[in-house]
N, C-alpha and C positions, 0 to 999 in steps of 0.2 A: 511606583509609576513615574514620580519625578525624576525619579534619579536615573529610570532609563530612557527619559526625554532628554535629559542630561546628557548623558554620555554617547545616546546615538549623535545630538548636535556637536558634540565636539569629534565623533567619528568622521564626522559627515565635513566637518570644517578642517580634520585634518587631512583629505582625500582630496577635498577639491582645492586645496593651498599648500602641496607636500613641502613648502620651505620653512611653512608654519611650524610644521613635525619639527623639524632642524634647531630651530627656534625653542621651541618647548623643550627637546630633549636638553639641549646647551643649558638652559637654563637650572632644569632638574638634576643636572652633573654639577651645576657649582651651588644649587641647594644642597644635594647629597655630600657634597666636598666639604663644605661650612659647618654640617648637623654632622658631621664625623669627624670634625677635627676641634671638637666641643664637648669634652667630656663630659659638663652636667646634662646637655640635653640629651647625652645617648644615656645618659644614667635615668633623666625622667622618662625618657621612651621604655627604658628596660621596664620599667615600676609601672608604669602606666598598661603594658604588655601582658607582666607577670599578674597582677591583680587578682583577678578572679580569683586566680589559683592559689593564691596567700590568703585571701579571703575565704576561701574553703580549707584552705589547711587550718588558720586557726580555729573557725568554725566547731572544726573537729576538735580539738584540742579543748572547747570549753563544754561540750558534751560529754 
């Protein structure tokens, strides 16, 4: 319920401000730009990502 009060308000703020959008994407391009040209943190993303699934492979492995 929060999180789609959330995110209508930032719909709603980005509709009625579209230089805001501009603003936001600019900045989300040179976070994306920073977090890929950073190898350990695409390495803990991938880990962070893959998880589950390593944790059910071993799972398996000790049954």
């Amino acid at each position: 319920m929060i999180a789609r009060l959330i995110v209508g308000a930032l719909l709603g703020l980005l509709v009625a401000y579209p230089a805001l959008a501009a603003v936001l994407l600019a900045a989300l391009g040179t976070a994306l730009t920073a977090a890929v040209s950073y190898p350990p943190l695409l390495a803990a993303a991938a880990g962070a990502w893959a998880w589950p699934a390593i944790g059910r492979t071993v799972r398996g492995w000790r049954s």
